[in-house]
Biopython code that builds the backbone (N, CA, C, O; Angstrom):
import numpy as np
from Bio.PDB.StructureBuilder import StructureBuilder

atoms = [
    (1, "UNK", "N", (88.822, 106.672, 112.801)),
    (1, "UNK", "CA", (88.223, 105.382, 113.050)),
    (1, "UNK", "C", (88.694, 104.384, 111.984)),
    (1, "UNK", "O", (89.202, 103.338, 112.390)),
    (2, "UNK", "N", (88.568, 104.615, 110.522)),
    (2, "UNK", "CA", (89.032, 103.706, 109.612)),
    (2, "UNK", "C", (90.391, 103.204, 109.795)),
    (2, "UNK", "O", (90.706, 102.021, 109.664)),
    (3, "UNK", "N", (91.351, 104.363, 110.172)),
    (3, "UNK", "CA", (92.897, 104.514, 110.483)),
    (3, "UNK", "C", (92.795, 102.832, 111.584)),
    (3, "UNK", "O", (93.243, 101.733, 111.258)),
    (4, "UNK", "N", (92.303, 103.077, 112.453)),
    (4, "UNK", "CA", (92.279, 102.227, 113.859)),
    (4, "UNK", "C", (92.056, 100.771, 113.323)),
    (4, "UNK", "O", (92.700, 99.731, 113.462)),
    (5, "UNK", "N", (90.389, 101.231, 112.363)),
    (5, "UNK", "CA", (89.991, 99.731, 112.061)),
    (5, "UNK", "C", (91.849, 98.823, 111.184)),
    (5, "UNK", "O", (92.592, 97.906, 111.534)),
    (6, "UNK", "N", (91.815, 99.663, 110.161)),
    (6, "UNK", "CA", (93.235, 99.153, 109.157)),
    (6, "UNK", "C", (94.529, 98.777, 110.174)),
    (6, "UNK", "O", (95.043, 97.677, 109.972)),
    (7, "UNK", "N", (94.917, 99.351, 110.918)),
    (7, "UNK", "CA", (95.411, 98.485, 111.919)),
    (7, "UNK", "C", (95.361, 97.680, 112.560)),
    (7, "UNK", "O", (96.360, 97.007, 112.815)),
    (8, "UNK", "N", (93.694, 97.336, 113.277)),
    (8, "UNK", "CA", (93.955, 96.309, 113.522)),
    (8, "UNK", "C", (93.586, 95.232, 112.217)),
    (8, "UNK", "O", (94.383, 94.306, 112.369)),
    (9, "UNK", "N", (93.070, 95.057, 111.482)),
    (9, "UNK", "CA", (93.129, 94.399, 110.127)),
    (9, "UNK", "C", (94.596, 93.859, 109.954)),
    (9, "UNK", "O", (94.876, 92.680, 109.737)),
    (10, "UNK", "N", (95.481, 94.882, 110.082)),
    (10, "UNK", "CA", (97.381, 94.514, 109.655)),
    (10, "UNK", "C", (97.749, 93.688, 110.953)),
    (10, "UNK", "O", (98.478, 92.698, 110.896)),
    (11, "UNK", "N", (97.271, 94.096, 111.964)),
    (11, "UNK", "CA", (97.238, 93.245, 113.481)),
    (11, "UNK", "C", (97.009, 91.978, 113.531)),
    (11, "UNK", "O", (97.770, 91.160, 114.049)),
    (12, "UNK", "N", (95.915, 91.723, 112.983)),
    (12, "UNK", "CA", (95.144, 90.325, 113.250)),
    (12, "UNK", "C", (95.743, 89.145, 111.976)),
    (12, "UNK", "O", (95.941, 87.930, 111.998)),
    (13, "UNK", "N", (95.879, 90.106, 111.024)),
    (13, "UNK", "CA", (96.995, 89.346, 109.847)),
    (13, "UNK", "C", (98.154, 89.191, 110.109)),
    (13, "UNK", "O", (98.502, 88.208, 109.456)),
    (14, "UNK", "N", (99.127, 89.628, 110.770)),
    (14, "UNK", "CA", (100.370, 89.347, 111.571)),
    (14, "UNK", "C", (100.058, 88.090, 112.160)),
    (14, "UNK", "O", (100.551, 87.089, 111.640)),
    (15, "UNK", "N", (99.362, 87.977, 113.103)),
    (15, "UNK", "CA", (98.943, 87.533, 113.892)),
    (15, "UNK", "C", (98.979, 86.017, 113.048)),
    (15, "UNK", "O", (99.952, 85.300, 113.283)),
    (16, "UNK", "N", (98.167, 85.628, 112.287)),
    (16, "UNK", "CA", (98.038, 84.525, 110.923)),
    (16, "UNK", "C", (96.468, 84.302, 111.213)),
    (16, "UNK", "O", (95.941, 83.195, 111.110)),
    (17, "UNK", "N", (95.654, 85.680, 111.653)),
    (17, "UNK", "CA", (94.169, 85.220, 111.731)),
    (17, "UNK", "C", (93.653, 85.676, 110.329)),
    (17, "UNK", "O", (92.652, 86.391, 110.369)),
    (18, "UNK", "N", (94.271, 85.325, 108.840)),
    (18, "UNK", "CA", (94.134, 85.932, 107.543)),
    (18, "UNK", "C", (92.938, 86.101, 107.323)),
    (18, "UNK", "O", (92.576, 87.268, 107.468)),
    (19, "UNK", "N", (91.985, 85.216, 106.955)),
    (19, "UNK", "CA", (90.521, 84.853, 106.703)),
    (19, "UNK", "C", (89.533, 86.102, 107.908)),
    (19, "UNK", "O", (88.592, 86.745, 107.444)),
    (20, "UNK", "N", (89.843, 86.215, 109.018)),
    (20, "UNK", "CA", (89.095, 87.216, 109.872)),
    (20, "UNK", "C", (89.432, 88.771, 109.163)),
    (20, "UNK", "O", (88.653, 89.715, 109.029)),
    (21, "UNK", "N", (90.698, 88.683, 108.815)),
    (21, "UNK", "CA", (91.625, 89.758, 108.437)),
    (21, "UNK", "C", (90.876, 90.083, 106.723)),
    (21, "UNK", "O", (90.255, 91.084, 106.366)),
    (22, "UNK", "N", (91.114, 89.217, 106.164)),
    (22, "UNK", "CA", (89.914, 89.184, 104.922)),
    (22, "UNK", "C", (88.839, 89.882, 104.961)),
    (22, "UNK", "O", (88.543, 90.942, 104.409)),
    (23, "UNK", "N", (88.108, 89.002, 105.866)),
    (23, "UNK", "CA", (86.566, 89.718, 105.784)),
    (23, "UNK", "C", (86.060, 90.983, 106.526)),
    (23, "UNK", "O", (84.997, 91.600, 106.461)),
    (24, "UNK", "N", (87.476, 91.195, 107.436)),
    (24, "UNK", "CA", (86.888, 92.775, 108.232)),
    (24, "UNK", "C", (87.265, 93.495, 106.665)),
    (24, "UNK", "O", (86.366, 94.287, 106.384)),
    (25, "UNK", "N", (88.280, 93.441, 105.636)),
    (25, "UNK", "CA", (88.621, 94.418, 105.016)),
    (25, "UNK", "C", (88.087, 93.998, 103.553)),
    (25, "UNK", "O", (88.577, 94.070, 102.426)),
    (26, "UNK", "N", (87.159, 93.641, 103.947)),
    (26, "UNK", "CA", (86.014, 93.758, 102.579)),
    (26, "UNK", "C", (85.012, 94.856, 102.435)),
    (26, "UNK", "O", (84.390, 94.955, 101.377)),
    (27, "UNK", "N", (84.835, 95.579, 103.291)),
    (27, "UNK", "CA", (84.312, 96.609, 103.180)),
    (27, "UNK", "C", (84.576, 97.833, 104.030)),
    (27, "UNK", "O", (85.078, 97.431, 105.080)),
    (28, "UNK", "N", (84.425, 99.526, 104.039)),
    (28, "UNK", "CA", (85.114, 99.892, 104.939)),
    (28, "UNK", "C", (84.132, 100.284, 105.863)),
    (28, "UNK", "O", (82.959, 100.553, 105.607)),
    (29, "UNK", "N", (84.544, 100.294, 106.668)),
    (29, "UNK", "CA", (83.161, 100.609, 108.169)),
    (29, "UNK", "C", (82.572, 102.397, 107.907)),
    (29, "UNK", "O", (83.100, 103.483, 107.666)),
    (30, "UNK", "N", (81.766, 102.085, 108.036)),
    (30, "UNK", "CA", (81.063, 103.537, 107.745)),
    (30, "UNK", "C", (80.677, 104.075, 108.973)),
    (30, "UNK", "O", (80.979, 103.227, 109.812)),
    (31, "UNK", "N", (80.136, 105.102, 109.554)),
    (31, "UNK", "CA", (80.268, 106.135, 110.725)),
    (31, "UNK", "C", (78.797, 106.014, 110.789)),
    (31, "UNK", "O", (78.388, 106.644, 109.814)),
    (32, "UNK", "N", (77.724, 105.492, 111.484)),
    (32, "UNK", "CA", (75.843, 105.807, 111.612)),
    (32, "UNK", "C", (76.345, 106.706, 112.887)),
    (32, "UNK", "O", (77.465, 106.864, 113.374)),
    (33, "UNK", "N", (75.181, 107.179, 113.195)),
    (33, "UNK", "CA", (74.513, 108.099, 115.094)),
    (33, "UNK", "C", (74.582, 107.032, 115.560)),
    (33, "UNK", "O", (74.453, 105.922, 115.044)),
    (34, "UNK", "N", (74.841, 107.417, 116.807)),
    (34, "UNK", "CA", (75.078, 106.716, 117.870)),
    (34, "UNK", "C", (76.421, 106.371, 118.419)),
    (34, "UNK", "O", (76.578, 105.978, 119.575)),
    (35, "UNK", "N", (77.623, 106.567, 117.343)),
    (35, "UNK", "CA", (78.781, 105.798, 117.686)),
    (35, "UNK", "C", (78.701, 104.132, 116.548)),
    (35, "UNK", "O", (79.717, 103.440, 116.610)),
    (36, "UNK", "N", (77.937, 103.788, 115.933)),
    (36, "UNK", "CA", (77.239, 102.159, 115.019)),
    (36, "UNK", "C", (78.039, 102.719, 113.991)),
    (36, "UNK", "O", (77.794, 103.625, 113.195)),
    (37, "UNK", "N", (79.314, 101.816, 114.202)),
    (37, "UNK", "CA", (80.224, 101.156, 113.218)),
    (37, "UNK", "C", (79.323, 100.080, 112.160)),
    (37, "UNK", "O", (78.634, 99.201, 112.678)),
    (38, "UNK", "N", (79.390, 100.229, 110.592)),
    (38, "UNK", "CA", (78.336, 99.968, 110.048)),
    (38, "UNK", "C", (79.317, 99.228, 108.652)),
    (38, "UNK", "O", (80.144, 99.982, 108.140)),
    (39, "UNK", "N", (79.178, 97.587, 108.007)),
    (39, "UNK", "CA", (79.741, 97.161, 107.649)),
    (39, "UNK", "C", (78.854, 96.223, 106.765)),
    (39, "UNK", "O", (77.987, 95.626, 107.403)),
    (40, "UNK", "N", (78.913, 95.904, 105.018)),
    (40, "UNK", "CA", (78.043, 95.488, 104.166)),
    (40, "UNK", "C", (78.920, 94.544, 103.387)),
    (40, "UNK", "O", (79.864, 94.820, 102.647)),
    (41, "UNK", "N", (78.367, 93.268, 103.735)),
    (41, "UNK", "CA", (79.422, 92.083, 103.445)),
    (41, "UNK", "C", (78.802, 91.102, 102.545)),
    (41, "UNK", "O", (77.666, 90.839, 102.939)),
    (42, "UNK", "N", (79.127, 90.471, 101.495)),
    (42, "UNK", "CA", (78.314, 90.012, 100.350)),
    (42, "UNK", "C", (77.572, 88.282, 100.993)),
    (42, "UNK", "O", (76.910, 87.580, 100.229)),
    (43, "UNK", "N", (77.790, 87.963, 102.122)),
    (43, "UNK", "CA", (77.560, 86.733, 102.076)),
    (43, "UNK", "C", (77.124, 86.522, 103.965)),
    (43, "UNK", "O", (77.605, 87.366, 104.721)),
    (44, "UNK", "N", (76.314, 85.494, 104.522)),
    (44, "UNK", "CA", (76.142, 85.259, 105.394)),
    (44, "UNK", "C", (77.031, 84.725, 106.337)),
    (44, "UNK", "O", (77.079, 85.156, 107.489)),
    (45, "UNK", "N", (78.171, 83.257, 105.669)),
    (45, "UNK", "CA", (79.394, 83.366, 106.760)),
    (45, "UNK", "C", (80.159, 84.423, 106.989)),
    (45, "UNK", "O", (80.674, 84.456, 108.106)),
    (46, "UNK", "N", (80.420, 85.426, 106.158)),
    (46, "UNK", "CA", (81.492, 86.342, 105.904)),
    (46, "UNK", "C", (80.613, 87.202, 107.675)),
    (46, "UNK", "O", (81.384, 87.452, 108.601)),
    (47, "UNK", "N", (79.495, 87.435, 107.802)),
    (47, "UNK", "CA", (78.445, 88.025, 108.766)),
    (47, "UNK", "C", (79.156, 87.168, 110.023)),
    (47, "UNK", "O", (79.939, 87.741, 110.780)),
    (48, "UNK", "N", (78.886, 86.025, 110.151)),
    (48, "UNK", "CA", (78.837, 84.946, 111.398)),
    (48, "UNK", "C", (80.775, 85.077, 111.706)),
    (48, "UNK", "O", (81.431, 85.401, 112.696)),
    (49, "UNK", "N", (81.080, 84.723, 110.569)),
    (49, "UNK", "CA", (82.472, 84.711, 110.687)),
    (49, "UNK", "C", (83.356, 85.934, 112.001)),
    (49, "UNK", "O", (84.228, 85.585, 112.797)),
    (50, "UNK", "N", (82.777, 87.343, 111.851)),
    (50, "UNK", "CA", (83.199, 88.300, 112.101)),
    (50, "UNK", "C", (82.193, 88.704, 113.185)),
    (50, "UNK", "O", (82.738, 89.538, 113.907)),
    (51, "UNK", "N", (80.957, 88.448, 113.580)),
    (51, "UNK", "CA", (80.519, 88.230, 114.550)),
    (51, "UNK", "C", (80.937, 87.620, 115.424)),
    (51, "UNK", "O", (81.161, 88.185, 116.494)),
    (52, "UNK", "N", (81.148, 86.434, 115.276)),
    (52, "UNK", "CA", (81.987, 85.210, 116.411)),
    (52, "UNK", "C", (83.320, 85.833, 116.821)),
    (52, "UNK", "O", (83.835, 85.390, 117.847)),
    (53, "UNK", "N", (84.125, 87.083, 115.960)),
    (53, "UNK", "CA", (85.362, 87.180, 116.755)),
    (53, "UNK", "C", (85.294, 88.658, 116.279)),
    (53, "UNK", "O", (85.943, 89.144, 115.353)),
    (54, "UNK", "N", (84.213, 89.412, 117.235)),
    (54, "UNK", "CA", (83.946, 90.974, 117.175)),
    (54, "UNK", "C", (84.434, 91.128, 118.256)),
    (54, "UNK", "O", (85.106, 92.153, 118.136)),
    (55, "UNK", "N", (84.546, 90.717, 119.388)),
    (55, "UNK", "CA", (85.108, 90.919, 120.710)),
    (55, "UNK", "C", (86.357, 91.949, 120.783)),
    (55, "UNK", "O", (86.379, 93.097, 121.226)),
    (56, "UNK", "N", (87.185, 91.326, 120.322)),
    (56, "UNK", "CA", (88.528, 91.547, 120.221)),
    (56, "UNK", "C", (88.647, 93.111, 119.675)),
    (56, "UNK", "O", (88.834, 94.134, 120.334)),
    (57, "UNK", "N", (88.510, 92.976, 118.522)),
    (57, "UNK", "CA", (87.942, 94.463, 117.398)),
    (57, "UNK", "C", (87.340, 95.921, 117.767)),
    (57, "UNK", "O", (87.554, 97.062, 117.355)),
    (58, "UNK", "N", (86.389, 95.278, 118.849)),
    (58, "UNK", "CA", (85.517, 96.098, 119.460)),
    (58, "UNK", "C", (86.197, 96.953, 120.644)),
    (58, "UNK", "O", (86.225, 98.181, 120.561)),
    (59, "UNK", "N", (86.826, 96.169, 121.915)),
    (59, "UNK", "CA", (87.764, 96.369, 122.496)),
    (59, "UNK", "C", (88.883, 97.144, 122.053)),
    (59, "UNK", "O", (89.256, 98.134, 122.681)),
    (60, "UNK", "N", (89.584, 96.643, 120.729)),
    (60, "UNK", "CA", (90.319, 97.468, 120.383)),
    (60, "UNK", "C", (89.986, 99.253, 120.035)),
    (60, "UNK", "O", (90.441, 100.252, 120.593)),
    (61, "UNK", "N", (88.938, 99.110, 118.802)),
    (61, "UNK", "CA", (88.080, 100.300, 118.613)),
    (61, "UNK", "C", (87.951, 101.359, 119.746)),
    (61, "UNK", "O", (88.283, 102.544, 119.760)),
    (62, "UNK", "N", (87.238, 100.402, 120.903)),
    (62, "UNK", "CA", (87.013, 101.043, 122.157)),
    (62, "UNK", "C", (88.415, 101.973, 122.949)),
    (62, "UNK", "O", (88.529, 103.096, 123.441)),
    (63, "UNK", "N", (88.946, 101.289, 122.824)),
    (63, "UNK", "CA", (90.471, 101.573, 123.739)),
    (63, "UNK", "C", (91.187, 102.768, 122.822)),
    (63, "UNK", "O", (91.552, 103.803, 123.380)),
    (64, "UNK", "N", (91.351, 102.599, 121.555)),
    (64, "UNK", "CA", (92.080, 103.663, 120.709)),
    (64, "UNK", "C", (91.032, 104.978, 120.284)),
    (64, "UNK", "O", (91.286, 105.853, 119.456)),
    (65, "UNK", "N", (89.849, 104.845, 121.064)),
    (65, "UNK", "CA", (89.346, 105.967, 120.097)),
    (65, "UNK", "C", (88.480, 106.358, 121.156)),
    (65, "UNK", "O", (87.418, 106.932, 120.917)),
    (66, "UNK", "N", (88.964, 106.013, 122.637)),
    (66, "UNK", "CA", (88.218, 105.957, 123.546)),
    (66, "UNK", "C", (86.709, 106.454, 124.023)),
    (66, "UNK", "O", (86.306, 107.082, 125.002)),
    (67, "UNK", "N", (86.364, 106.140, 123.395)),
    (67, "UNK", "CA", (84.802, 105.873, 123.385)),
    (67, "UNK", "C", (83.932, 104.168, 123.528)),
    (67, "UNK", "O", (83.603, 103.354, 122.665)),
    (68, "UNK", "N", (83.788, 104.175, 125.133)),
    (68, "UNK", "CA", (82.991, 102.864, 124.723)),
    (68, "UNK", "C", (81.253, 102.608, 124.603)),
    (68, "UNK", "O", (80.519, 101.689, 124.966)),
    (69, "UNK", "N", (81.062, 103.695, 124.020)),
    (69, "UNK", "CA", (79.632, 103.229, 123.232)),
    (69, "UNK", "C", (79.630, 102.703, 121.701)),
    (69, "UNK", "O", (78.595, 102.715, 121.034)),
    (70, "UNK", "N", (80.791, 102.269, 121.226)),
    (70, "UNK", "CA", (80.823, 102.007, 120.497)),
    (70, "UNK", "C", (80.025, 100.490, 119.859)),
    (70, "UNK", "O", (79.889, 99.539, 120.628)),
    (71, "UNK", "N", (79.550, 100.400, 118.452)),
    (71, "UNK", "CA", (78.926, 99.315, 118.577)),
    (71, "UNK", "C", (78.995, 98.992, 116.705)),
    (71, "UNK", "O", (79.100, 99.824, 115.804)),
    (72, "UNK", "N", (78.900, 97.621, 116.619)),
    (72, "UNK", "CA", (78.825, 97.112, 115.266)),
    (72, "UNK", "C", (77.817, 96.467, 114.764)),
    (72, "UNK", "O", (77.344, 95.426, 115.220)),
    (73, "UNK", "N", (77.318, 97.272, 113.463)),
    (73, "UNK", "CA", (75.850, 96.602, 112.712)),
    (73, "UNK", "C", (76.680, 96.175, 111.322)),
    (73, "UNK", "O", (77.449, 96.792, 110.586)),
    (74, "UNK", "N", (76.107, 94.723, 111.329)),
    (74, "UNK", "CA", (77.037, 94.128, 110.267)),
    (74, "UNK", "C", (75.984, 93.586, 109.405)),
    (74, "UNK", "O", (75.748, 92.417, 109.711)),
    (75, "UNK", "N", (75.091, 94.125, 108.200)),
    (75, "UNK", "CA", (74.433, 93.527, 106.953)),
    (75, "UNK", "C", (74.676, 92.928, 105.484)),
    (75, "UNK", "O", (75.343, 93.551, 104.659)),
    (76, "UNK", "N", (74.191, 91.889, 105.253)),
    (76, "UNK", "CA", (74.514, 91.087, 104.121)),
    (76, "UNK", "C", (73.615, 91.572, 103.050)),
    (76, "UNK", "O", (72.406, 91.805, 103.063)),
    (77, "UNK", "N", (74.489, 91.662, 102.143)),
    (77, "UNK", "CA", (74.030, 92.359, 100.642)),
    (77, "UNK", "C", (74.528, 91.426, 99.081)),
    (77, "UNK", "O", (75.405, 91.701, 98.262)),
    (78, "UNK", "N", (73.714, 90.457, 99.123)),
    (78, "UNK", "CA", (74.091, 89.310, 98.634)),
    (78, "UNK", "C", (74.383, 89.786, 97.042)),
    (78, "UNK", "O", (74.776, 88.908, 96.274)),
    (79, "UNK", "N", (74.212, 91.076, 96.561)),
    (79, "UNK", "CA", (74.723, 91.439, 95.229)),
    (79, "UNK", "C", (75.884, 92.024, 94.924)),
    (79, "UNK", "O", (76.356, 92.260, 93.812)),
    (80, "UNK", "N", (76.465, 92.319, 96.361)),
    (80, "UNK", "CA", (77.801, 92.844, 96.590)),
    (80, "UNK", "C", (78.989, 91.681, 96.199)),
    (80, "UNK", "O", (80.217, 91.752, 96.254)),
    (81, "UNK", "N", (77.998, 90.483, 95.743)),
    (81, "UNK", "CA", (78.921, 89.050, 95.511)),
    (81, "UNK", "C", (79.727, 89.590, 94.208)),
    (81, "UNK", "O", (80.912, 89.353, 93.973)),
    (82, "UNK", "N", (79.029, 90.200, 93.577)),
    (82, "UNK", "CA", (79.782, 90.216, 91.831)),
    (82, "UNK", "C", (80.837, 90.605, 92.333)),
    (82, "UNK", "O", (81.655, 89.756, 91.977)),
    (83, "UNK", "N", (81.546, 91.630, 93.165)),
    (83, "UNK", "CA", (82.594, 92.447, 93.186)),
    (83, "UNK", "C", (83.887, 91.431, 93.678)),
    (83, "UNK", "O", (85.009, 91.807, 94.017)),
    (84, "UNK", "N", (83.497, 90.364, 93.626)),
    (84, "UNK", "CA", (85.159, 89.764, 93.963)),
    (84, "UNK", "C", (85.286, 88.762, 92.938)),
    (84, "UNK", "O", (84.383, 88.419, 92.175)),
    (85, "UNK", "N", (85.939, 88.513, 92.954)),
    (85, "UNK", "CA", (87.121, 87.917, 91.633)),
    (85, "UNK", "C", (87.489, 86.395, 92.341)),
    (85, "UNK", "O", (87.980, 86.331, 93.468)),
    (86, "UNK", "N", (87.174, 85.153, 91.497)),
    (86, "UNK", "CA", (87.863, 84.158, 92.376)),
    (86, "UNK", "C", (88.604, 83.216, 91.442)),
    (86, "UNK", "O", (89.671, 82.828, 91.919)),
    (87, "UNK", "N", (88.270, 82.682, 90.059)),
    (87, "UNK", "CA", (88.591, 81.986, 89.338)),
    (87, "UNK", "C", (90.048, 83.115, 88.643)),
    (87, "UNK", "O", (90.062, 84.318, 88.904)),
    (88, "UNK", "N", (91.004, 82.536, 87.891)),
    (88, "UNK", "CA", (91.787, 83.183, 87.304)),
    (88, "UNK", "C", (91.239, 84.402, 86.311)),
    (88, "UNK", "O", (91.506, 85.600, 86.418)),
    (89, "UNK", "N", (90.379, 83.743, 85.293)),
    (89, "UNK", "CA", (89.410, 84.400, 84.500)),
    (89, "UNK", "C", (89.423, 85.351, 84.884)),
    (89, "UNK", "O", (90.049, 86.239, 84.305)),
    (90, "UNK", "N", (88.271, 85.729, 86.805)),
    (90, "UNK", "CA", (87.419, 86.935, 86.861)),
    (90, "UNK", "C", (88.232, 87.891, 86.986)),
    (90, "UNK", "O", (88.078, 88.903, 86.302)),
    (91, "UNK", "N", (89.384, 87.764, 87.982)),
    (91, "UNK", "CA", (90.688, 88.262, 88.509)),
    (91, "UNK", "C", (91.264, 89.069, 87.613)),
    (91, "UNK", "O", (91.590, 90.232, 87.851)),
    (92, "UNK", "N", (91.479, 88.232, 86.077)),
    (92, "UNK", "CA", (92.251, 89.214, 84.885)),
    (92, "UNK", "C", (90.657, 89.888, 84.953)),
    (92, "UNK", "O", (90.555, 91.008, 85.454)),
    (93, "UNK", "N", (90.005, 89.522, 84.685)),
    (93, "UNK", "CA", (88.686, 90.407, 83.978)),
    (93, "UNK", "C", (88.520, 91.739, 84.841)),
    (93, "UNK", "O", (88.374, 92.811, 84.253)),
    (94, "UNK", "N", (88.546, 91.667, 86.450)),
    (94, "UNK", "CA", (88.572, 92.744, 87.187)),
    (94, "UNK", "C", (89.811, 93.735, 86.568)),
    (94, "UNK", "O", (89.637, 94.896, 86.199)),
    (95, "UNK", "N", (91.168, 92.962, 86.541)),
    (95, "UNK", "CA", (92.453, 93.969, 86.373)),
    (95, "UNK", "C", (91.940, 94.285, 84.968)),
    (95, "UNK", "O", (92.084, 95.437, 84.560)),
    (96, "UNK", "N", (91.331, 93.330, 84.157)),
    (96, "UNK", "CA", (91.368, 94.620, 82.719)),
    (96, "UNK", "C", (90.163, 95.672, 82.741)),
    (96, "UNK", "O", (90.047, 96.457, 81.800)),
    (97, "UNK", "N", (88.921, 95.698, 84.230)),
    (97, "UNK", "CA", (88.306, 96.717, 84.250)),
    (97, "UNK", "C", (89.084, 97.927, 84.976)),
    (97, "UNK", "O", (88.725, 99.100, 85.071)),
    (98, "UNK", "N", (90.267, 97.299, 85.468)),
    (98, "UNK", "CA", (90.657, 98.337, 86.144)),
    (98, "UNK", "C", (91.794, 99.548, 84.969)),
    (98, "UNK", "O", (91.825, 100.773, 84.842)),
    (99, "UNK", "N", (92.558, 98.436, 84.334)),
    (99, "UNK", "CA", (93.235, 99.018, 83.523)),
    (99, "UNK", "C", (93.633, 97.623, 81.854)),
    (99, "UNK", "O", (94.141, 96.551, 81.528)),
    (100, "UNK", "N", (92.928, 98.765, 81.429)),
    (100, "UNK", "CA", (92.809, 97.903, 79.540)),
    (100, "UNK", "C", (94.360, 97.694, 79.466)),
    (100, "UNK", "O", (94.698, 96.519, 79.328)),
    (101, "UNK", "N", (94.872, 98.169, 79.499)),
    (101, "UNK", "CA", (96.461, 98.148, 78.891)),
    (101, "UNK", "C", (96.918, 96.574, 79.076)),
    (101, "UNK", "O", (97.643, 95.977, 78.280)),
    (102, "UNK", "N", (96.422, 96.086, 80.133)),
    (102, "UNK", "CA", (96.690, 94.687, 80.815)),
    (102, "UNK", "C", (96.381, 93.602, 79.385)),
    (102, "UNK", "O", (96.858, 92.469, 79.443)),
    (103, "UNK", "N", (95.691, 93.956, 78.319)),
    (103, "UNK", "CA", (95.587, 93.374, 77.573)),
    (103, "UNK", "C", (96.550, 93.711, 76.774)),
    (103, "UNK", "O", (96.927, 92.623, 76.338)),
    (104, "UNK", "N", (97.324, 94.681, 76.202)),
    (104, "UNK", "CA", (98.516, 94.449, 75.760)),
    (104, "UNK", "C", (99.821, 94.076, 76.165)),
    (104, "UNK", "O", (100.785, 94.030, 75.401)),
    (105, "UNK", "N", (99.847, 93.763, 77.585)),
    (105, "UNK", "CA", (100.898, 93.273, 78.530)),
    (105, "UNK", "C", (100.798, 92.215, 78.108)),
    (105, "UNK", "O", (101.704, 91.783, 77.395)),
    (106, "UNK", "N", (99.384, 91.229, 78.470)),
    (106, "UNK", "CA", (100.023, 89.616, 77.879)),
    (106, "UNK", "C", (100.096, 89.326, 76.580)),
    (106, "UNK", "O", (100.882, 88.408, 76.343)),
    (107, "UNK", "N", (99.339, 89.967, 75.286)),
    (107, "UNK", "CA", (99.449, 89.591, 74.463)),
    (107, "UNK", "C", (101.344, 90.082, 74.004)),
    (107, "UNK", "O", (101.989, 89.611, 73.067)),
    (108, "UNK", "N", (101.685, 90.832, 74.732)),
    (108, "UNK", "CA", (103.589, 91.588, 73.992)),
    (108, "UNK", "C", (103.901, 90.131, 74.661)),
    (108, "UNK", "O", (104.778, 89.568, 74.005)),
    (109, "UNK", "N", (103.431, 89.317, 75.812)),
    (109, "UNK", "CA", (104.265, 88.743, 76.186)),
    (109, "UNK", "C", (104.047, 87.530, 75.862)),
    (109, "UNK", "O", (104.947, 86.703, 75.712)),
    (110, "UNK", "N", (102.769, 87.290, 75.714)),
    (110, "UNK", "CA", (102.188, 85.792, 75.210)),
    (110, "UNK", "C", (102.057, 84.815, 76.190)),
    (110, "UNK", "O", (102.478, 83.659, 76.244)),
    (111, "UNK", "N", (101.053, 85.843, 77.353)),
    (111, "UNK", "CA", (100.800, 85.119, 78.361)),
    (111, "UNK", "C", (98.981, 84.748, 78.315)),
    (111, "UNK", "O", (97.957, 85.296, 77.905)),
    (112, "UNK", "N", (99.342, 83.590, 78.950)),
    (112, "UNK", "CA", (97.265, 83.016, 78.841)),
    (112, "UNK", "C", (97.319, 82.656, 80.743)),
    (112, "UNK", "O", (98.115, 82.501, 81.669)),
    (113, "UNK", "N", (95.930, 82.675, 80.444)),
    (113, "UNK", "CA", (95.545, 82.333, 81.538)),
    (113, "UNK", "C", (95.603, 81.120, 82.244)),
    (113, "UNK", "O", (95.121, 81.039, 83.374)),
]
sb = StructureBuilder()
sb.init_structure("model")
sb.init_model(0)
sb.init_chain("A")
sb.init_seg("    ")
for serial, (resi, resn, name, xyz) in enumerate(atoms, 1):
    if name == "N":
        sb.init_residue(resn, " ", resi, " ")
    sb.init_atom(name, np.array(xyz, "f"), 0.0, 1.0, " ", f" {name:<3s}", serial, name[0])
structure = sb.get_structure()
């Protein structure tokens, strides 16, 4: 199922629908009973956004994994906000939680932000 979703994600970004393509791959769909494709998105447009053009997604889902009871519960978890990076700042600050060394990369090179 994830396999399917990430394709069409690379699909819909081909495509130049980036921003839809964005917010399906902000989080990864999790498996509930029933067949409830299950998705936790930090903000309320990011919700509406991907609601308004579930159609498509769903259909697809449906067709490659042929099962059409398939269905999408999409909840907003407004603390899930910290986890993205938007200013230059947070961006290095994420890459130096990811890896410290990044701080001796710019200082050998004598790069600022």
């Amino acid at each position: 199922m994830q396999k399917h979703w990430a394709d069409f994600v690379i699909q819909i970004d081909n495509d130049g629908r980036k921003i839809l393509a964005s917010n399906l791959n902000t989080d990864t769909p999790k498996l509930l009973e029933n067949f409830v494709l299950w998705i936790e998105l930090p903000n309320g447009t990011m919700k509406k956004e991907i609601e308004r053009e579930q159609f498509d997604l769903m259909e697809y889902l449906r067709a490659k994994l042929n099962n059409h009871f398939i269905s999408l519960k999409i909840t907003v978890n407004e603390t899930t906000n910290t986890k993205f990076a938007f200013t230059p700042e947070e961006k290095y600050e994420k890459l130096r939680e990811k890896n410290p060394v990044i701080d001796l990369l710019r200082q050998e090179f004598d790069l600022s932000l």
